[in-house]
N, C-alpha and C positions, 0 to 999 in steps of 0.2 A: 600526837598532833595529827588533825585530819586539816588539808589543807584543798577546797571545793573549788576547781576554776570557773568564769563562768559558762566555758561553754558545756559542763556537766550540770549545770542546773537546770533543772526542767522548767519550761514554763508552759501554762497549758490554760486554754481559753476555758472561764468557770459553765457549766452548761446546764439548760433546766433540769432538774435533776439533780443535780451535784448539791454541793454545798453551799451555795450561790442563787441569790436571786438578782436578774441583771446580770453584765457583763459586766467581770470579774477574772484580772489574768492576775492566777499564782506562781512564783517563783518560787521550788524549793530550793530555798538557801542551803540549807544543812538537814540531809535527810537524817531524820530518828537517829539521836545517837547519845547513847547512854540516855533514855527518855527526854532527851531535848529535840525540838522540831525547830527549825525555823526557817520562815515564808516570808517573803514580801511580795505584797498584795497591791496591782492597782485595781483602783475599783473607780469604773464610769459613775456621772451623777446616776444618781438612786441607787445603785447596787450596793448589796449589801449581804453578810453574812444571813444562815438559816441561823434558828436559837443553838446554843452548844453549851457544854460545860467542859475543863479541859480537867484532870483528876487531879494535879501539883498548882493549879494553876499559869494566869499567861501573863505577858510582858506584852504589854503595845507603844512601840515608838512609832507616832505621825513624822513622817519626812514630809510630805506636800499634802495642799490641799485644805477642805475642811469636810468635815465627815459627821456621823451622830454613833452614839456608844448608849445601850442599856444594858442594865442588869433587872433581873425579873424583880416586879413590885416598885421600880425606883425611877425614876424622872429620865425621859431622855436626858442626855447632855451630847453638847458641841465639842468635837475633833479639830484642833488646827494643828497645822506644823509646827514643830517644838514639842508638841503635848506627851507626855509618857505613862501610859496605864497600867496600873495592878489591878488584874480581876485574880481573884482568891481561886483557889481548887475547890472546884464542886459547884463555884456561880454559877449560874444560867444566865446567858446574857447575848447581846447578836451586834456588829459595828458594821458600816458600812463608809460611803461615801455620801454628803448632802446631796440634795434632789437637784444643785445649781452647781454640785462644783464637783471634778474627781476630788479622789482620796489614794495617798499611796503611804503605806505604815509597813513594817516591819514587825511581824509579829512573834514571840519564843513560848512555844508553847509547852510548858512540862507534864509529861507525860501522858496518859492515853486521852483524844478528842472523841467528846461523842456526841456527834453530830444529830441535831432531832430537824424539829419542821420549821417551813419557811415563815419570818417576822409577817405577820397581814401588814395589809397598803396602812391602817388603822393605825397601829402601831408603830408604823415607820413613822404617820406623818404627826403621831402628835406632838405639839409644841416642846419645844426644847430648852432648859434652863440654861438660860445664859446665852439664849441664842440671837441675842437685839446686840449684846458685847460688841467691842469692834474687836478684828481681827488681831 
């Protein structure tokens, strides 16, 4: 049993550069252990992951907010609170927060992240299925 207080979680403002497009503060919850990572991410409106694959696959619980989620070839879709994603190991895919609202999720990512380039403004902003839905 590892048991992480929070004042040994790091939390670190996301920078151009990083993994991050926009402001983006990660929390690591639980560094790498036994190939599990896990982060919880607020993410300002528009901010948003670069494209990534994770090699086991990820876990994404939305605590707050509403956000957008792709995977490569497939429709945006909308993020609200409540929501809980499986992307498969090997997806390519990028989440962020909506252009109108933060985003804060909880992410478990199995095994090794490999992080590529940043989502274009294109891509972030095209329309979203299910995004007229109410909350």
């Amino acid at each position: 049993m590892i048991i992480i207080p929070p004042h040994r979680q790091a939390g670190i403002a996301g920078k151009p550069g990083s993994q991050f497009s926009g402001d983006a503060y990660p929390y690591l919850t639980m560094p790498a252990t036994d190939g599990v990572t896990i982060n919880t991410v607020d993410f300002t409106p528009g901010a948003r992951t670069h494209w990534h694959r994770h090699e086991q696959g990820q876990i994404i619980q939305v605590l707050a907010g509403r956000g957008r989620i792709q995977s490569e070839g497939g429709p945006v879709e909308v993020l609200r609170a409540g929501d809980v994603v499986w992307v498969p190991g090997g997806e390519r895919h990028w989440h962020g927060a909506a252009a109108d609202s933060f985003l804060v999720h909880t992410a478990i990512s199995l095994g090794v992240t490999s992080w590529e380039q940043p989502v274009a403004d294109e891509e972030y902003a095209a329309p979203a299925a299910g995004e007229d839905e109410a909350s």
